[in-house]
N, C-alpha and C positions, 0 to 999 in steps of 0.2 A: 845398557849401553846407549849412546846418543843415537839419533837416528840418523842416515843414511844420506850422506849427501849426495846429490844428484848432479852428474856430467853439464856440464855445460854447454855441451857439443851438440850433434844432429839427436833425432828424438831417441826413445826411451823408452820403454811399459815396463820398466821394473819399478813396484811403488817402495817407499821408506819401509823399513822394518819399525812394528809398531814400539814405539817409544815410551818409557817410564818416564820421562824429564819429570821432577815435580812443576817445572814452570807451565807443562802442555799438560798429561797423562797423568790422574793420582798414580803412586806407588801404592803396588800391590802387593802384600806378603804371597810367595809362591803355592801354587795351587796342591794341595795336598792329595796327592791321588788315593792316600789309605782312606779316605774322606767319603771318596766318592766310590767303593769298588758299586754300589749300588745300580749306577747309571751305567749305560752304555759306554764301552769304550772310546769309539769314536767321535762321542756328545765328548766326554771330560776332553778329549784332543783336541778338541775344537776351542771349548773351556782355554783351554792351555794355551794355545795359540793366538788368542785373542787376549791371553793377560787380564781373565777376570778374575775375582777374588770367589772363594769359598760359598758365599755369605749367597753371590751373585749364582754361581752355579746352581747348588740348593734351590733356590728361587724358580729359577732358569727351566727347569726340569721337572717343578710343580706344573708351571704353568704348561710346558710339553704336556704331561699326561694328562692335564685338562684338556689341551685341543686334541689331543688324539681319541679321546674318550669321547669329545662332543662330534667329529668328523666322523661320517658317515664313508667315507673312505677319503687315505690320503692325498691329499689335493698335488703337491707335490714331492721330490726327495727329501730323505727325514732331514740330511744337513741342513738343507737348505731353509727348513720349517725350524729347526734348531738354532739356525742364525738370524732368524725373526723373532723367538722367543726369548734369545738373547737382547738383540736389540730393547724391546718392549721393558724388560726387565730393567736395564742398565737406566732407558728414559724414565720409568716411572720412579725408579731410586735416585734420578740424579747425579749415578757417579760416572766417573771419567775412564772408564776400561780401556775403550777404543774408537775409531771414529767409524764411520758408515762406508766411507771408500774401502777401511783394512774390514771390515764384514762384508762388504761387496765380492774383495778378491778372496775370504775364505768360502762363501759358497757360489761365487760363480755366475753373479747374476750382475743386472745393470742396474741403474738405478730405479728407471720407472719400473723393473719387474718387481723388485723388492720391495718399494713401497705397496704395491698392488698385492704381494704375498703376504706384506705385515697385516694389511687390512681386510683379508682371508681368513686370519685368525680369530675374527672377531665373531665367531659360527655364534654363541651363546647370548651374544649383544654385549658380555660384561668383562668380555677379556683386555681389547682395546679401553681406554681410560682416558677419557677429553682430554688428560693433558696428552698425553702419546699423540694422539688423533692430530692434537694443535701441530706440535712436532714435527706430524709426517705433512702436513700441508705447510706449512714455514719450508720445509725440506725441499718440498715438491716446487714450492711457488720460487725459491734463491738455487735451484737445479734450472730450470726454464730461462731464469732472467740470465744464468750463468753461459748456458747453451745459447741465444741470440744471439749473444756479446761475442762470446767465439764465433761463431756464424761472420759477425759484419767483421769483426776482425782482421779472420783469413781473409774476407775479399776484399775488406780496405789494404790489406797488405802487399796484396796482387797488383795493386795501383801503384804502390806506393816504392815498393824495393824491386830491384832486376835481380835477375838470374845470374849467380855464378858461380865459379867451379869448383869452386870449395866449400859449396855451402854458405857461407860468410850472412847474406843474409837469412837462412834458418836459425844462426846462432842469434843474431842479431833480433829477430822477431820473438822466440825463446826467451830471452830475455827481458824484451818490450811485454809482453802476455804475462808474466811472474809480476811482473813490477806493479802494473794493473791492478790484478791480484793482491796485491801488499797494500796499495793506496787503498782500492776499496774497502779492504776489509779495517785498515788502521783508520779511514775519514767518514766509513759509514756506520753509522748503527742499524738502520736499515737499511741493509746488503742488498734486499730484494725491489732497490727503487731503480728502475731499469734510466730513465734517463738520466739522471744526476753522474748512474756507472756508467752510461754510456757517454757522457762529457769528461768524465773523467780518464776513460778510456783515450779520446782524443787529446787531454792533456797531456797523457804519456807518450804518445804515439807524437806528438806536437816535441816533447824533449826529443826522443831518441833521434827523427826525420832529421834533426838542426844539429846534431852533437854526432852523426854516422858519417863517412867516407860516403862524397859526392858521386863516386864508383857503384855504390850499393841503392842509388836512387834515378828510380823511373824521372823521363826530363820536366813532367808536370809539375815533382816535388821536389829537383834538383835549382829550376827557374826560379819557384818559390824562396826558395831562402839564399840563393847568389846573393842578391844586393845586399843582405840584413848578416848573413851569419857565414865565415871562414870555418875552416877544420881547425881543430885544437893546435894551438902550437907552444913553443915554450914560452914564448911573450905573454900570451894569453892567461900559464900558469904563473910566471911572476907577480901577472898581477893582478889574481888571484888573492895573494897573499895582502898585498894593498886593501883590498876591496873587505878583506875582513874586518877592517875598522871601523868600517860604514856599513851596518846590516841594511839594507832592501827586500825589497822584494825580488825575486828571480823574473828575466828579462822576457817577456813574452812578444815571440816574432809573430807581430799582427797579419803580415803579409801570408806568411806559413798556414796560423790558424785559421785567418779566412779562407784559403784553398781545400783546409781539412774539413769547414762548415761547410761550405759550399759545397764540392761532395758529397757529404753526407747528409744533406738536407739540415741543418743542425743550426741553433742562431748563435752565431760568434758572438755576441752581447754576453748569452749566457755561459757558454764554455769561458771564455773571456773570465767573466766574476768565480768562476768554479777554479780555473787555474790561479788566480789571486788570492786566494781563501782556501780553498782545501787544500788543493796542489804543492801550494810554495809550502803550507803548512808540515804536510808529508814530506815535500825536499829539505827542508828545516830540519826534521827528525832525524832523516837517515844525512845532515850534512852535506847535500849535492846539489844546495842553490846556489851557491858560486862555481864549481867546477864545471870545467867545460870538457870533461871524460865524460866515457860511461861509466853506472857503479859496477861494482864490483861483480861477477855472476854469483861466486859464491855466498856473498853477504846477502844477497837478495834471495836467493836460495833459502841460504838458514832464517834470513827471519817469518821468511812467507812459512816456510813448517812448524816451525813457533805457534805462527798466527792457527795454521791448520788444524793443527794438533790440538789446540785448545778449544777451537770451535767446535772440535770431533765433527766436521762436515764434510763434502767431499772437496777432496785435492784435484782443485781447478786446473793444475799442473796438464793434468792426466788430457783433457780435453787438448793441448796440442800433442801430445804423444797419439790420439787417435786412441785409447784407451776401450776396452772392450765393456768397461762400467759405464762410460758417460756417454756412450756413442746412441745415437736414437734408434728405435727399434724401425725395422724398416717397415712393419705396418702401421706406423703411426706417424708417418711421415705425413706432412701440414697440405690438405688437398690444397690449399693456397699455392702450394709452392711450386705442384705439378703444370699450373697453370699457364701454357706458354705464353712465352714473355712479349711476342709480338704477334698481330696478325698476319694471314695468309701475306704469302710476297706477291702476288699479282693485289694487294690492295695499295694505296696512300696511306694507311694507317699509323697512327703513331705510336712509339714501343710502350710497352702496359707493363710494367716491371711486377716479379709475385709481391704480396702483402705480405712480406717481412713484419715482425712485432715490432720492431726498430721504426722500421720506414711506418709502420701504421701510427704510431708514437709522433714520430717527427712530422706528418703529415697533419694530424690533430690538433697539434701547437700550433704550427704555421696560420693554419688558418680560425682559431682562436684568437692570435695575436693582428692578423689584419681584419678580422670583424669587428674589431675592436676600435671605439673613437680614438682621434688622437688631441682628445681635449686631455687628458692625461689625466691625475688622481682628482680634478674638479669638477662639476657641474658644467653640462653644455649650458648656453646661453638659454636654449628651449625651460631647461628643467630649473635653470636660475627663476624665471620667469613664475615657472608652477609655486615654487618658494614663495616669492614675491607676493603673488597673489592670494596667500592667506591669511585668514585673520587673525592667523599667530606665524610670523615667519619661520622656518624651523632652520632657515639656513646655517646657525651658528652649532645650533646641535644636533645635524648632523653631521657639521664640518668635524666638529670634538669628536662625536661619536665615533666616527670613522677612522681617526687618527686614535682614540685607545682602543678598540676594537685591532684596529693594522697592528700597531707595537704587537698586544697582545699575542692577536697569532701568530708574526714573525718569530717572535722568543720563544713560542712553545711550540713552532712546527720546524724551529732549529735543534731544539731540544730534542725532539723525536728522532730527527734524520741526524744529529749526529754532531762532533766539536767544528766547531766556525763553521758552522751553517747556516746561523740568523741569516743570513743575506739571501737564500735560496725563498725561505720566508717571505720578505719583504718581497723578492719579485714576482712571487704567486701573490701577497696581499696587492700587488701593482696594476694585476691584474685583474684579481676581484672586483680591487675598489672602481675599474672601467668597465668593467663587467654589470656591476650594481647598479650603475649611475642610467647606465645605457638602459637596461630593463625598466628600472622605474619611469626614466622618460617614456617608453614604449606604455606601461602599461598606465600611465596620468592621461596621453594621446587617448588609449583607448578609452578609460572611462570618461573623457571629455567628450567622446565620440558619442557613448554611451548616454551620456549626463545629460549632456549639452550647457555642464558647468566649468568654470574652472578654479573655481576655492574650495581644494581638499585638505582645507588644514586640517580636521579631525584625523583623518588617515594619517599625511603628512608628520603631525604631532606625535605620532602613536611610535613611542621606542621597538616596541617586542615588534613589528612590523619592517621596521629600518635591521635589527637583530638578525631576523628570519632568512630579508632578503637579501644582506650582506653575507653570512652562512651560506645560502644556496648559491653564490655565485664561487663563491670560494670551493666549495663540493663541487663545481663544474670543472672551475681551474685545476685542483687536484686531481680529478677525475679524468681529463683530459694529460696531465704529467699522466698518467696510472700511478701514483701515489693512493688515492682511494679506487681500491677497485675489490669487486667480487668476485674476480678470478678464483678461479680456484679454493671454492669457496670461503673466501676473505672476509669477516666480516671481525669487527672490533666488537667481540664478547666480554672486556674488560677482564681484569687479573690479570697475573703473575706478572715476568720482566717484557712479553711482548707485546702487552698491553701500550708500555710506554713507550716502545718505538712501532704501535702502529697508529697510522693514522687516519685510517678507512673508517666510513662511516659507522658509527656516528661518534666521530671524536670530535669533529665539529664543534656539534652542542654540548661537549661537556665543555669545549676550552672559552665558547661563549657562553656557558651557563644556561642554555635556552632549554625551553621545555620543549619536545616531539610532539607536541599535541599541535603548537603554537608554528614550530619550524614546517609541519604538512601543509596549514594552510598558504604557502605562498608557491609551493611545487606546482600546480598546476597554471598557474598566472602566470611564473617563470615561465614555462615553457611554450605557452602560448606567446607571449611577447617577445619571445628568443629564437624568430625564423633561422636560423641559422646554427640551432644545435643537429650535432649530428644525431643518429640513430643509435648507436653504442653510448653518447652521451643521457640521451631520452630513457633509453631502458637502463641507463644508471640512474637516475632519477626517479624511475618507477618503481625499481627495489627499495630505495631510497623510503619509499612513501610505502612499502610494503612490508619493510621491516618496521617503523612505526606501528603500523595498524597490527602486528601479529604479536608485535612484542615490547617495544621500545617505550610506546604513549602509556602503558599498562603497569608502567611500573610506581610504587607506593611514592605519594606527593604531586602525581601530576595531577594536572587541573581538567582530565577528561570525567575522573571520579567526579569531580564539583559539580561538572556540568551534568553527569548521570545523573547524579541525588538531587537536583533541581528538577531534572526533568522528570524521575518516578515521584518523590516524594511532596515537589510543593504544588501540583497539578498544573504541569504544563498543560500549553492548549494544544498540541497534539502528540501525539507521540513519537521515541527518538526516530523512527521509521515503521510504517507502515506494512504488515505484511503483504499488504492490497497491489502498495507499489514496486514490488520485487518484481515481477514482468513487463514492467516499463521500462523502455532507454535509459540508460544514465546521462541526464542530459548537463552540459558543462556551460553553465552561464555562470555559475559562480566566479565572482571574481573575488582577487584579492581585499579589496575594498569588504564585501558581502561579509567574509570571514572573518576578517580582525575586528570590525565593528557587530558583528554579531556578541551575542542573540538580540534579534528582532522578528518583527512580526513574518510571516511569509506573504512573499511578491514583494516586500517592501523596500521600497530603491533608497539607496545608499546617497541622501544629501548632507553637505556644511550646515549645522546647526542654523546659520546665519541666513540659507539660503532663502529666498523669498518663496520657492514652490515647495518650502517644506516646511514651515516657521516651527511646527510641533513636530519635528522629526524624532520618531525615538530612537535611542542608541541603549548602549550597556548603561549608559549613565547615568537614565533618566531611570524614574520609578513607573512599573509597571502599573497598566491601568485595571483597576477594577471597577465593576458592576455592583450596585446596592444589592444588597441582600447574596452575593455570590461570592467564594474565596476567590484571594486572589491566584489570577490566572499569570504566569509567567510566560513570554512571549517567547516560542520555539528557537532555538538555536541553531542558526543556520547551519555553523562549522560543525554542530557534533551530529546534525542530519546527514549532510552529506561525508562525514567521515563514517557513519555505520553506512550508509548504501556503499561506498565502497569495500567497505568490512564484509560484510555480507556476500559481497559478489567476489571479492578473492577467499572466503572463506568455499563458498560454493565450487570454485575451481578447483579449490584445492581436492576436497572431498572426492569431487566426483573423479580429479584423475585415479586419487588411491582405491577409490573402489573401480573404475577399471582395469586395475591391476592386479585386486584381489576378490571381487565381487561380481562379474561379467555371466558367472553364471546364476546371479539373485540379484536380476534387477530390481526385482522390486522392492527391495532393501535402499536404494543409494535415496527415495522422496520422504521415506521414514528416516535414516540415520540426521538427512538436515531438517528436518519439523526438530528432532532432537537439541541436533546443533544450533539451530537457531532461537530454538526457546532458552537456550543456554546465555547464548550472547545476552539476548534481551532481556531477561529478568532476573539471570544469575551471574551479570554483570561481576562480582565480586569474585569468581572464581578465576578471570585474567587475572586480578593481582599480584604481580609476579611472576608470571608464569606466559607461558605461550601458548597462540593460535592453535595451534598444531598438538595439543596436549588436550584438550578438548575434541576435539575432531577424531583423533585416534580412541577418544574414551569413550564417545557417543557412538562410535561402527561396532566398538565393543560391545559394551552394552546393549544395542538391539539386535545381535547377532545372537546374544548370550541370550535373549528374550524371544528371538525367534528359531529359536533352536539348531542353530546353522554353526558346523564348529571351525571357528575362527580362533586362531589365538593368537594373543600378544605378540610374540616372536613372527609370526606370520607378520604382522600388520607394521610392527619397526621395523624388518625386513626390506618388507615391500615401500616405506616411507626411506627408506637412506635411497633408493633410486630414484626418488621424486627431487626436482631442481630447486634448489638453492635451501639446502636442507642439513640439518648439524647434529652428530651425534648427542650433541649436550640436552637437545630438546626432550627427549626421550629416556637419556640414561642420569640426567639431573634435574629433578623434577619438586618444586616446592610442595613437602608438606604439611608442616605449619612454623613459623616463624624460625629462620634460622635453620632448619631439618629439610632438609632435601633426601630423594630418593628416588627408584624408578619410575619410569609412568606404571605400571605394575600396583606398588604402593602406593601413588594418588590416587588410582582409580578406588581402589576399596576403601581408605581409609578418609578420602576427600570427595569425589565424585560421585561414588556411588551413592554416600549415606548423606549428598545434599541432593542428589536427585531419584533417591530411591520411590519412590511415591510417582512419580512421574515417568519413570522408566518402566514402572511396571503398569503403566495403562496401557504402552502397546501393547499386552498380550491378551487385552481384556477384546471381549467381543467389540465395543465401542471404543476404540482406541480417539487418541487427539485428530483432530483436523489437520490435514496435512499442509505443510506454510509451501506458499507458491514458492518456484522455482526460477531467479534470479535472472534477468536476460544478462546474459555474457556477451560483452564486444571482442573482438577480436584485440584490442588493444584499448587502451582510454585515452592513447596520446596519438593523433597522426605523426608520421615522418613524412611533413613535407619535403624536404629533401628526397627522398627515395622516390627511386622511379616506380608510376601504377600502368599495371597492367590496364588496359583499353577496354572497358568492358564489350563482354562482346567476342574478343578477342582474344588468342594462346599465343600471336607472336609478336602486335603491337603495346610498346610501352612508351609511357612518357618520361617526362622527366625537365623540372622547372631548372631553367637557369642558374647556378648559384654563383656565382662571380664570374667577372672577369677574368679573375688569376687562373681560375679554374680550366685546363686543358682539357677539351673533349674526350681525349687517349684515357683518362684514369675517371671521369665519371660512366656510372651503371647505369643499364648492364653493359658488360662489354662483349659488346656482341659484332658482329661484322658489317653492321649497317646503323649508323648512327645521325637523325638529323634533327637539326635544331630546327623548330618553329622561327620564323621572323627574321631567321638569320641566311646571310647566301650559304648555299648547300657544296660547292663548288663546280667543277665541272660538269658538263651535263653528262657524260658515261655512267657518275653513280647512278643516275637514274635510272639510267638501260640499265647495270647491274642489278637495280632492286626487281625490275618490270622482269629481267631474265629469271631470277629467282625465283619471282612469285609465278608466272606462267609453266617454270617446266616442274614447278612442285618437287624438286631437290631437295633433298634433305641431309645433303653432303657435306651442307656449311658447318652443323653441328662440330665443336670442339671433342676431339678424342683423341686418348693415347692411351697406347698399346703399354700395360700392365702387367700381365699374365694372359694366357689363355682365354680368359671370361672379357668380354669388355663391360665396362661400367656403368648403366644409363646414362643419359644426361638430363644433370640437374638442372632446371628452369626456374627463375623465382617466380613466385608465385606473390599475390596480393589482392587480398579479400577486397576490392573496390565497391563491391554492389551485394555484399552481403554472401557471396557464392562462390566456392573456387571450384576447379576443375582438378580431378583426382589424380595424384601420380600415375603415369602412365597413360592415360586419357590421349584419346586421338583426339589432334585438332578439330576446328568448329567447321574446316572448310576452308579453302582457299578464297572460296568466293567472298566470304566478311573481310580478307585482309585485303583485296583488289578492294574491295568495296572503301575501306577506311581508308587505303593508298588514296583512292579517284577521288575521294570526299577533299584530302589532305592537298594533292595539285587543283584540284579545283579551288581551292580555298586561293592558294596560291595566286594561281593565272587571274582572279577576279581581283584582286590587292593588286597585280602589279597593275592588269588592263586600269583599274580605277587611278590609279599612281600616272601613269602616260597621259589618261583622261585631264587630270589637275594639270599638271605639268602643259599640256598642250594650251591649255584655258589663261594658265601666269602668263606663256610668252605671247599669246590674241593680245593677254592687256599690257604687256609690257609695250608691244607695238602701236 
C-alpha cells in the first residue's frame, strides 16, 4: 500500500507506514514464517514489520548469534541488538527494506543511541565492515547538519512569523521546513554541506516570508517586503498565465533577503547566487517560479517521502514534530550552548551569544572574506613587482595557470556538490585564487627579509610550487565553508559512490593531480604567512600534513620513494635523520623556498642562480659535486629531512598514547617498542608502501610484547587504537598484503612484518639487545595560534590576547571572561578599574561562571596554554594573588608612564608652537 500521508495541520509523531513503492523500497516477496520457526519469535516479528525478505532474515540472525556468543554479557535488550543486526545486514547487502527512522520507531531508540549500539556490535573487530562504519558516520555527520538547521530554523522562525489563534503560522512553518527538505535533498549531492543548506534554507524561508498574509509576519519582515511584494491576488494569477511565454528566472526580493542575511549573519551575495542557481532550479521542477501561491502541502508532502524512502535516512519531517528519534539526548547537550549568553547585569558588557555550528560557520566566512585583499582574482601591485623582478617573469604563467587550475576546480567541486553548482565553485575558487596571491606576497616579503634579495625567479618559475600553494589556499577556503572537514571523522578514503560527492581532504590533490609529498611542503610557510588563520583552521592544516605523513605520501609512485632510494642507496652525505637529533627542538626555519628547491647541501641558503652572492649556487638542477678518488656524494634533501623528523615525532605521539592506554603497567616497554618502530621507518622504508603509520606501530608493541613475554593481544591493541583520535576502522581491519590482497593487521603481521623483521625482533630477547634510539622531544603543538589568547606566564588568571581587527568586537573575542582589556586602547571608565582592584583585593572567587545542572556542580574549565614549556594541573590552586597585583601594577604602571611621557611631548609642541 502507498505510504501514509501526512496532515498538514499542527504537529504529528505518527511516522509513514513503511512503504513497498518500487520508486522508494524494493519489493519484498512476504516473509515466510514456515522458514523461520528456527529463530525467536519476536526476531521474525520484527523481521516482519520491517518488510525484510527471507534471504535478509537468515543473515540477520547469523550475525545475532555471533554477537551474542562474542558478548560477555548483553549490552542491551535483545530487540534492540536485533535492530542493529538488522540494520548492518541490510547496509552490507545493499538492499532497500527500510529506512533507519522506521528501525528507530521499531526499537525505540533515537538516533545517536543507535548508531552507538550498531558500533557495540563490533565486540570481535570483524562484524562492523568499513563499508557499514562509512555509512554510520555519513549518517552521523547529515543527522548533526540536519539537527543545527532545525535549531536556526525555529529561532529564525520566532523572528520572523506572529502568533495566532489558529495556529496559521505552525501550518505555515510546517510547510516552509518540508519544502527545505525537498530542495536540499533534490539540489544537493552532498546533504551533509551545512552552509550551501543553510542558504538554501534562507531561500525558502525568503519564498514563503513574500508569498504568506502580512497578518502572520513579525513587523521586521512585514517592513521588508511592503514596498517590493503585495499578497496574491487574481491579477497577479492572470498574469501568471502571460508570463508563461517568457521563462525567467523567479523574482528575488533583494530588500527581503538582505534583512534574512543580516540576521543571520549570512552574505546576501552568496544566498543571492544560491537562490539563482539551485533554488529557481528546484522552483522549475515542482512549477512554482511563476506562482504567487503557496505549493500545494500535499504535493510537497508526497514528493519529500519519495525522496525519504529512497534515501532510507531519517524523515527530517520528524524534527518539527519534536519526534522522540531525532530529539538530542539530554546529556549530550553542546557545553557551548549552556554558556550564558550575556554577562553579570551590574557589568557594561556586551551580549556573547552560545557558539552555534551555524553562527561558528558564518563567523568563519566573514571574516575570511574581509582578510581578504580587494585587488580581486589579480596580483597586488607589491607581488606584480616580485614578477617583474625576475629573470624569467612568470607573470603570464601564472596568470594561465590560475585560470585552468580555477575552471578546473569550479567543474569538479560542482560536480561533487551537486546539479548547477559550478557557480558555488567558482566563488570558493574566488577566493582561493585571493587567498593565494596574498600568501605568496607575504611569504616573497619574508624571504626578501630573509635574502636580502629580490629575484626569485627559480622559486617563482617552479609550477608544482604555484600547484601546492594554490591547493592549500583552497583546502582553507573549503575548510573554512566546512565542506573539507574532519569532523566526525571525515576523511576522503576514496571508493564507492561517496567518494564522489566527498570533497575533504585530500580530494584536493587528486583534482590537481599533485603529489602529497610536494602539497606538505608549503603547509608550514602557509601558515606562517597567514597571521590571520584561525585555530580550527591551523589544526585543519595539521591533520592535513598528518595524514600525508601517515599515509597519503606512502602510496606507490610517489616521489618520497625517489628521494628514499637516493638517499640509502647512492650515499647520501648524511642520513634521512639522525637518531642523535630526536631530542633536539623541531626547529622551523624551513621555508617554502628551502623545500621546493631542495635537495641541497645543509645551511645552504636559497639564492636566484643569477645572484651575485651566490654565482655557483647549487639547486636540483645542478650536478652533484664530487671528490677524486670518492663516490659520488648526493647532497641531503632538505624536504625529505625535515619531513622524517616530523614522522618520527607524530609517530612517537602516537605510540606512546597507545601504550598509555594499554601498557601503564610496563614501562619499560614504550623506549624498546620505538627503537622497534623506528628502525622500521628508517631502513624498512618499503613496508609503508601502501599501507599506514599506524599498521606498523601496532605490529612493533606486538611483537616486543610477544618477545618479552607480557600477554598483549591483537584485539586488546585495535581495541584500545579505535579510542585513539582521528583513527579509522579501515586501518586495522584492511590491511595490505601483497599486491592487490588485503587483510587484517593479524595477517600482515605474520605473513608481512614478522618474517621481514624476524632477525631483528628477536634480538630484543637476547642478552645484548639493540641500542635504544633517543626519544623524540614533543612540542606541544608545531604551529603557534597567534590569534589565541596566552596565558601570562607566571600567572592562573592573566591572559592576553593580540588585536585581530577592527571588525572584531571585544564581546566575542577569548576568553570570555568578566574583565577584558586591551593594551594601547582606552579601557573606559575608570570604575573598571576599581572593579578589577575590588576583585583582586577581596580574593572572590564568585566571578567564576556556574549553573546549576543537577545536584553535583561542575568545575570550572580554565584554558590553559603551555607558554613557557609548563602548565599548571587541573585543579591546581592559584600561584597567589600577589603575582596577579604584581602583573596588574606592572600593567597601570606601564600605563601612567605612556601617558605622563604623552603630556611631557604634548607640553614641549605647544613651548614651540609659541
Amino acid at each position: 500500500m502507498p505510504p501514509k500521508k501526512r496532515n498538514s495541520g499542527t504537529t504529528q509523531s505518527k511516522e509513514p507506514k513503511p512503504s513497498t513503492d518500487s520508486s522508494s523500497l524494493e519489493k519484498s516477496p512476504e516473509l515466510s514464517l514456515k522458514k523461520h520457526r528456527d529463530k525467536d519469535a519476536e526476531f521474525v516479528t520484527l523481521c516482519k514489520s520491517l518488510h525484510v525478505t527471507d534471504l535478509v532474515c537468515d543473515r540477520s540472525w547469523v550475525l545475532w548469534k555471533t554477537v551474542q556468543e562474542s558478548m560477555d554479557e548483553v549490552v542491551d535488550s535483545q530487540k534492540r541488538l536485533w535492530g542493529a543486526c538488522l540494520f548492518v545486514t541490510v547496509t552490507d547487502m545493499d538492499v532497500a527494506c527500510f529506512t533507519l527512522t522506521q528501525v528507530l520507531k521499531a526499537v525505540s531508540l533515537n538516533v545517536k543511541q543507535f548508531l552507538g549500539l550498531v558500533r557495540k556490535l563490533d565486540v570481535n573487530l570483524d562484524t562492523i565492515s568499513t563499508k557499514v562504519n562509512s555509512a554510520l558516520t555519513r549518517l552521523e555527520k547529515k543527522y548533526d547538519v540536519m539537527l543545527a538547521l532545525y535549531q536556526r530554523f525555529e529561532k529564525t522562525c520566532k523572528k520572523i512569523f506572529a502568533l495566532t489563534h489558529d495556529d496559521k503560522e505552525r501550518e505555515t512553518m510546517q510547510t516552509c521546513w518540508t519544502m527545505f527538505l525537498l530542495a536540499k535533498g533534490r539540489t544537493l549531492q552532498m546533504e551533509d554541506d551545512l552552509v550551501i543548506s543553510f542558504q538554501l534554507l534562507l531561500c525558502t524561508l525568503e519564498l514563503f516570508i513574500k508569498r504568506c498574509s502580512p497578518d502572520l509576519l513579525q513587523p521586521l519582515y512585514k517592513s521588508a517586503i511592503s514596498k517590493v511584494q503585495s499578497p496574491p491576488t487574481r491579477t497577479s494569477r492572470r498574469n501568471q498565465s502571460k508570463a508563461k511565454s517568457k521563462p525567467a528566472e523567479p523574482e528575488v526580493d533583494v530588500q527581503l533577503l538582505e534583512t534574512l542575511c543580516k540576521e543571520n549573519e549570512c552574505s546576501a551575495e552568496e544566498v543571492k547566487n544560491v537562490y539563482q542557481t539551485s533554488f529557481s532550479a528546484f522552483l522549475d521542477s515542482l512549477d512554482l517560479s511563476r506562482s504567487p501561491d503557496f505549493p500545494q502541502v500535499t504535493d510537497v508532502n508526497q514528493q519529500y517521502e519519495e525522496h525519504y524512502l529512497k534515501s532510507r535516512d531519517v524523515d527530517g519531517r520528524l524534527f518539527f514534530d519534536g519526534d522522540e528519534t531525532v530529539l538530542v539526548p539530554k546529556d549530550e547537550i553542546s557545553q557551548v550552548e549552556r554558556t550564558p549568553k550575556k554577562n553579570q547585569p551590574e557589568e557594561d558588557g556586551v551580549l556573547i551569544p552560545p557558539q552555534t555550528p551555524i553562527r561558528a560557520a558564518m563567523t568563519s566566512i566573514r571574516l575570511l572574506r574581509g582578510d581578504l585583499p580587494s585587488t580581486g582574482d589579480q596580483p597586488s601591485t607589491n607581488l606584480a613587482t616580485y614578477f617583474k623582478n625576475c629573470t624569467v617573469d612568470p607573470t603570464q604563467d601564472v596568470q594561465k595557470r590560475v585560470e585552468t587550475l580555477g575552471q578546473l576546480f569550479s567543474q569538479r567541486f560542482g560536480e561533487a556538490v551537486g546539479p548547477h553548482c559550478v557557480v558555488y565553485g567558482r566563488q570558493r575558487s574566488a577566493l582561493g585564487i585571493r587567498l593565494y596571491y596574498k600568501v605568496m606576497e607575504a611569504m616573497l616579503k619574508s624571504e626578501e627579509k630573509r635574502l636580502s634579495v629580490q629575484n626569485f625567479s627559480k622559486l617563482l618559475n617552479d609550477s608544482t610550487f604555484h600547484t601546492s600553494l594554490l591547493a592549500c589556499a583552497l583546502e582553507v577556503v573549503m575548510a573554512t565553508y566546512e565542506e573539507s572537514s574532519f569532523k566526525n571523522g571525515g576523511c576522503n578514503h576514496g571508493g564507492g559512490d561517496q567518494a564522489a560527492t566527498d570533497v575533504c581532504f585530500p580530494w584536493i590533490l587528486n583534482v590537481f593531480s599533485l603529489a602529497a609529498f610536494d602539497f606538505y611542503k608549503v603547509i608550514e610557510s602557509f601558515i606562517k604567512a597567514e597571521p590571520t588563520l584561525s585555530k580550527d583552521i591551523i589544526k585543519h592544516l595539521e591533520t592535513c600534513e598528518n595524514l600525508i605523513m601517515e599515509r597519503i605520501a606512502w602510496k606507490t609512485g610517489s616521489s618520497l620513494f625517489e628521494l628514499l632510494k637516493q638517499e640509502h642507496e647512492g650515499g647520501a652525505a648524511e642520513q634521512v635523520e639522525t637518531p642523535a637529533s630526536f631530542s633536539q627542538p623541531l626547529q622551523h626555519n624551513h621555508t617554502a623556498a628551502d623545500l621546493y628547491l631542495s635537495p641541497m647541501r645543509p645551511g645552504q641558503r636559497v639564492l636566484p642562480p643569477d645572484s651575485p652572492a651566490a654565482p655557483a649556487s647549487q639547486t636540483s638542477s645542478q650536478p652533484a659535486v664530487q671528490v677524486a678518488g670518492q663516490a659520488t656524494r648526493h647532497p641531503k634533501s632538505n624536504s625529505l629531512s625535515l619531513f622524517y623528523k616530523k614522522l618520527y615525532r607524530l609517530a612517537y605521539t602516537r605510540l606512546k598514547l597507545l601504550c598509555s592506554y594499554l601498557l601503564s603497567s610496563h614501562p619499560e616497554l614504550e623506549p624498546i617498542i620505538w627503537t622497534l618502530f623506528q628502525h622500521t621507518l628508517q631502513h624498512e622504508y618499503e613496508l609503508m608502501r601502501d599501507r599506514h603509520l599506524d599498521q606498523l606501530m601496532m605490529s612493533a608493541m606486538y611483537a616486543i610484547c610477544k618477545v618479552k613475554s607480557v600477554d598483549l593481544r591483537f584485539k586488546s591493541i585495535v581495541s584500545a587504537y579505535k579510542n585513539m583520535p582521528n583513527t579509522n576502522q579501515e586501518t586495522f581491519k584492511h590491511v595490505l598484503i601483497t599486491e592487490g590482497i588485503y587483510d587484517s593487521i593479524i595477517v600482515f603481521y605474520n605473513q608481512v612484518f614478522m618474517q621481514k623483521l624476524k632477525t631483528n625482533i628477536l634480538q630484543y630477547a637476547s642478552p645484548r639487545p639493540p641500542t635504544l634510539s633517543p626519544i623524540p622531544q614533543i612540542p606541544c603543538s608545531p604551529y603557534k595560534f597567534p590569534n589565541s589568547p596566552l596565558r601570562v606566564p607566571g600567572s592562573n588568571n592573566v591572559y592576553i590576547s593580540p588585536l585581530k581587527s577592527s571588525r572584531m568586537s571585544p564581546g566575542i573575542m577569548t576568553p570570555r571572561s568578566r574583565m577584558l582589556v586591551s593594551i594601547g586602547e582606552s579601557f573606559g571608565v575608570a570604575n573598571r578599574f576599581q572593579k578589577i582592584n575590588q576583585m583582586v583585593s577581596s580574593g572572590e572567587r564568585s566571578h567564576k561562571r556556574t549553573l546549576d545542572f543537577g545536584s553535583n556542580p561542575k568545575p570550572l574549565k580554565r584554558l590553559r596554554f603551555d607558554v613557557d614549556g609548563q602548565d599548571e594541573a587541573d585543579g591546581s590552586k592559584p600561584g597567589g594573588d600577589s603575582t596577579l597585583i604584581q602583573k596588574l601594577a606592572e600593567m597601570s604602571s606601564t600605563r601612567s608612564r605612556m601617558q605622563e611621557k604623552k603630556l611631557k611631548e604634548d607640553a614641549e609642541l605647544k613651548k614651540e608652537s609659541i
